[in-house]
C-alpha positions, 0 to 999 in steps of 0.5 A: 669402053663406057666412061664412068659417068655413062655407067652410073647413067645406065644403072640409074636408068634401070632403077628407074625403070624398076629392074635391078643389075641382076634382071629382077623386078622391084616389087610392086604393092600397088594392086595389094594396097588397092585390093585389101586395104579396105579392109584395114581400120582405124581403131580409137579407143576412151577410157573414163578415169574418175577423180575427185577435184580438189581432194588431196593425193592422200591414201585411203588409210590416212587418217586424214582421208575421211575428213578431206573427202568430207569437208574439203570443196570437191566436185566429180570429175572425169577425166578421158584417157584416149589411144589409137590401134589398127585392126582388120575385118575378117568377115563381111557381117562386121567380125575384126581382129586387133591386139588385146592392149589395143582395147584394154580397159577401154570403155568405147571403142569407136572402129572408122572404115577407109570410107569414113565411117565410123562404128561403136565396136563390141568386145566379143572377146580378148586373150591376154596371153597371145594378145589378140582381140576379137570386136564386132561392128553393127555392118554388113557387106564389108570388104574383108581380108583373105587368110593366107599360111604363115608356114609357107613364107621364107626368111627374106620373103617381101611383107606389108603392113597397113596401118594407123602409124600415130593416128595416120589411116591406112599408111603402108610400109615394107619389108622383108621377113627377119626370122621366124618363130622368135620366142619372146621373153615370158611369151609362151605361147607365140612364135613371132614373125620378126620382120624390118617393116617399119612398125610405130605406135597405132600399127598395133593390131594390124594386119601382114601381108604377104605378096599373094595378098592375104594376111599372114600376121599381126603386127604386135610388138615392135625392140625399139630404145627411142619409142619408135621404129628400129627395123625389129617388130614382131607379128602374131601367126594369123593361124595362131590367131586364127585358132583363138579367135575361133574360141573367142568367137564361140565361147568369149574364152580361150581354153588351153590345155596343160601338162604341169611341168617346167622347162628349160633350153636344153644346151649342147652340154646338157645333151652331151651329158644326158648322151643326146646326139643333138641338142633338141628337145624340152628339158623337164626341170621340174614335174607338179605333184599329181599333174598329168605329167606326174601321173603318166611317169614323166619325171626331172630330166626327161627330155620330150622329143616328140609330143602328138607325133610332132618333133620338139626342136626347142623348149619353147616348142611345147608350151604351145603345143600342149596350150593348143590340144584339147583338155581331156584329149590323150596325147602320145609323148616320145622322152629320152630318159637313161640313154633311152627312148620311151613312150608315155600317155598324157591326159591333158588338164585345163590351163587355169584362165587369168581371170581366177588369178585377179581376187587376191585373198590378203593385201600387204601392210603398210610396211610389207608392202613397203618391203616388197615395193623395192623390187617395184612391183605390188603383190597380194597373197594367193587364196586357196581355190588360186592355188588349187586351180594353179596346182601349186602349194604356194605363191605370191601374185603380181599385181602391177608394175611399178619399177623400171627394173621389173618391167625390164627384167619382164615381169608383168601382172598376172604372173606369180612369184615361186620362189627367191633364189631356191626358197619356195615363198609363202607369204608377205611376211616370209618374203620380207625376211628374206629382202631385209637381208639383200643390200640395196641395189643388189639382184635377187633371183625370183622364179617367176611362173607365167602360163604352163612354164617358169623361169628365173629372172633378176631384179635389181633392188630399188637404191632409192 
C-alpha cells in the first residue's frame, strides 16, 4: 500500500504534467494568445475640460457671476481628462470595435497596436443602448479577429479575455462561462454572457474568446463592491455587436423597431391565473394608444408567446426581438388571451433614437430644481416633437445623475420619467407637490421608460 506522502507525490506530479486524476488535459492558451492577440489594442482616450483660472465656483444666474467673470484676474485653462479601454481589429483596412463609454465624450482617441504603433482613431459610430462603438484606424494589412457564434457555447465552456487591465497591454485571463443571456437591470436589449474571468478597469471593449480561437463577446461590464474583479463580468454577444456594428458601419446610426407596449415578468402565479400551463412569455401590462400593438388588437394582459415564429421564454426575450426587426416589416405574433391562442400582424414602428431626447424645451427654477435634486437626479421637461416621437402624452427626462441612490436603483440619463407611484407626471411644478408631501428619506416609486419597455424603480429621498 502506497503511504500518504507518495500519493500526494504522484498526484502532484500529474499536475505537473498538466493531466488531472480524471485523465483530462488542463487547457492550454498559448497557441490562442499567439495567433490573435495581435489583433488586440490598446485604446487611450483625452477629453479637453476648459475652465477659467481664478473665477469663483459660483452659478451662472448669480448675480455676482457677471462681475467676477469681468473683473476678477482670470486666465484660459484647459484641463485633460484621460482613460484607458481595449478593443480589437475586425477587418485588416483598420475597422475596431470597443464599448461606446470607452470613447464618450472623448476628444482623441489614440488606438496603440502590440507593435508599438500608434494610430489617431475616428468614431465611425457609437450606440449607447448596447454600449458598442465602431473606430477606424488610417492602416492596411492588419491581423484581425475571427467572428465565432456565442449560441454554440455552453455554461462551464473555457474563455479568454485580452486586455489593457489598468494600462497593462495584452494581459490574458481565463475562465469559464458563469451563464447566458443574463438581463441586466434597464439592459434591454443585450443578453450577456456572465463569465468568472477576471475583468478590471481597461478590459472594457475587449475582446472573448473561445477555445476554437474566435471571438465570441465583449467583455463590458463587470458586479464588483471593491471597483475591481469579483469573478462576476459580463459580455456582449459579438452576434449582437456584430448586428450594429453593421449599421454603424453603413449609416453611423442603429435603427430599432418597436411595438409600443410594456412588459413585465410573467410569474408562475400570474400564469396559473391567466390558465398558462407554463410560466413563459412577455406579460403586456400596458398597450401605447395608436402604436403598432394597439393597432393589430394586442391589448393589457396578453401574453406574447411567439413573435416572428420564435418562442418568447422571458419578457426580456421581446425588447430584443422586435428592437432587431426592420421598421416597416409585418410580423406574425402568437398571444394567449382568455384561455386561448390567437394570431395578430404587427407592423413594426421606428424606435425613436436618443439624440432626439437631448433638446430639452424648459429647465427647472432654482426651487424646483432644488425639489427634484432630492431624488439626486436633474430633469428637464419634455418639448412636444419628444413626446410625439416617443408616443407618449407626458414626461420628464433624466439629465444626469447626481445621488448615490439613483444611480444605484439604475437610472441613467436619457431615461424618462412616466410617473410616481400611479400618477402620470407632466410637469416640474406637478412633480414638486407631489415630493413635498414624502418625508425625507422615504422611497418613492417612478416609473421609469428607457427604450421599448418600463418599470417601477424605488428611490429613497435625499435626508441631507
Amino acid at each position: 500500500m502506497l503511504r500518504k506522502s507518495a500519493v500526494v507525490f504522484v498526484l502532484l506530479s500529474l499536475l505537473i504534467c498538466g493531466v488531472t486524476a480524471q485523465g483530462k488535459e488542463l487547457p492550454d492558451f498559448t497557441d490562442l494568445v499567439e495567433t490573435q492577440g495581435a489583433a488586440v489594442v490598446n485604446i487611450s482616450t483625452t477629453q479637453i475640460i476648459q475652465n477659467m483660472q481664478g473665477l469663483p465656483n459660483i452659478p451662472e444666474n448669480d448675480p455676482f457671476f457677471e462681475f467676477f467673470r469681468r473683473f476678477a484676474p482670470q486666465m484660459p485653462r484647459e484641463q485633460e481628462s484621460q482613460s484607458l479601454g481595449s478593443g480589437f481589429i475586425i477587418s485588416a483596412d483598420g475597422y475596431i470595435m470597443t464599448n461606446a463609454h470607452v470613447v464618450d465624450s472623448a476628444d482623441k482617441i489614440t488606438v496603440r497596436l502590440t507593435d508599438k504603433r500608434e494610430f489617431r482613431a475616428k468614431v465611425i459610430g457609437v450606440d449607447k443602448r448596447t454600449d458598442v462603438a465602431l473606430l477606424k484606424i488610417d492602416a492596411t494589412g492588419l491581423p484581425k479577429i475571427n467572428v465565432g457564434d456565442p449560441n454554440k457555447l455552453k455554461v462551464g465552456e473555457w474563455v479568454v479575455a485580452i486586455g489593457s487591465p489598468f494600462g497593462f497591454d495584452n494581459s490574458v485571463t481565463a475562465g469559464i462561462v458563469s451563464a447566458k443571456g443574463r438581463s441586466l437591470p434597464q439592459d434591454n436589449f443585450v443578453p450577456f454572457i456572465q463569465t468568472d474571468v477576471a475583468i478590471n478597469p481597461g478590459n472594457s471593449g475587449g475582446p472573448l474568446f473561445n477555445m476554437g480561437e474566435e471571438v465570441v463577446g465583449i467583455n463590458s461590464q463587470i458586479y464588483t463592491r471593491s471597483g475591481g474583479s469579483m469573478g462576476l463580468s459580463f459580455a456582449i454577444p459579438i452576434d449582437v455587436a456584430m448586428q450594429v456594428v453593421d449599421q454603424l458601419r453603413s449609416t453611423g446610426k442603429v435603427t430599432r423597431g418597436r411595438i409600443g407596449v410594456t412588459i413585465q415578468e410573467l410569474t408562475r402565479e400570474l400564469a396559473d391565473s391567466f390558465g398558462l400551463s407554463k410560466a413563459a412569455g412577455a406579460l403586456i401590462s400596458n398597450v401605447e394608444k395608436n402604436a403598432p400593438a394597439d393597432k393589430a388588437g394586442i391589448q393589457a394582459s396578453d401574453v406574447i408567446l411567439k413573435f416572428d415564429g420564435k418562442a418568447v421564454n422571458n419578457s426580456s426575450d421581446l425588447p430584443r426581438m422586435v428592437a432587431a426587426v426592420k421598421p416597416g416589416t409585418k410580423v406574425e405574433v402568437e398571444l394567449w388571451r382568455k384561455g386561448k391562442t390567437r394570431q395578430v400582424t404587427v407592423e413594426i414602428a421606428a424606435m425613436p433614437e436618443d439624440a432626439k431626447l437631448t433638446a430639452p424645451a424648459k429647465k427647472p427654477s432654482d426651487s424646483e430644481a432644488e425639489m427634484v435634486a432630492r431624488l439626486g437626479i436633474s430633469v428637464s421637461e419634455l418639448n412636444s416633437e419628444q413626446l410625439q416621437e416617443l408616443q407618449i402624452s407626458s414626461g420628464l427626462l433624466v439629465e444626469e445623475i447626481k445621488g448615490s441612490a439613483a444611480r444605484a436603483a439604475g437610472l441613467h440619463p436619457g431615461d424618462v420619467l412616466m410617473s410616481i407611484g400611479n400618477v402620470p407626471l407632466r410637469s416640474f411644478a406637478q412633480l414638486n407637490e407631489l415630493l413635498k408631501s414624502v418625508p425625507n428619506g422615504r422611497n418613492v416609486a417612478l416609473l421609469v421608460r428607457r427604450g421599448d419597455s418600463a418599470s417601477y424603480i424605488a428611490i429613497k429621498l435625499d435626508e441631507k
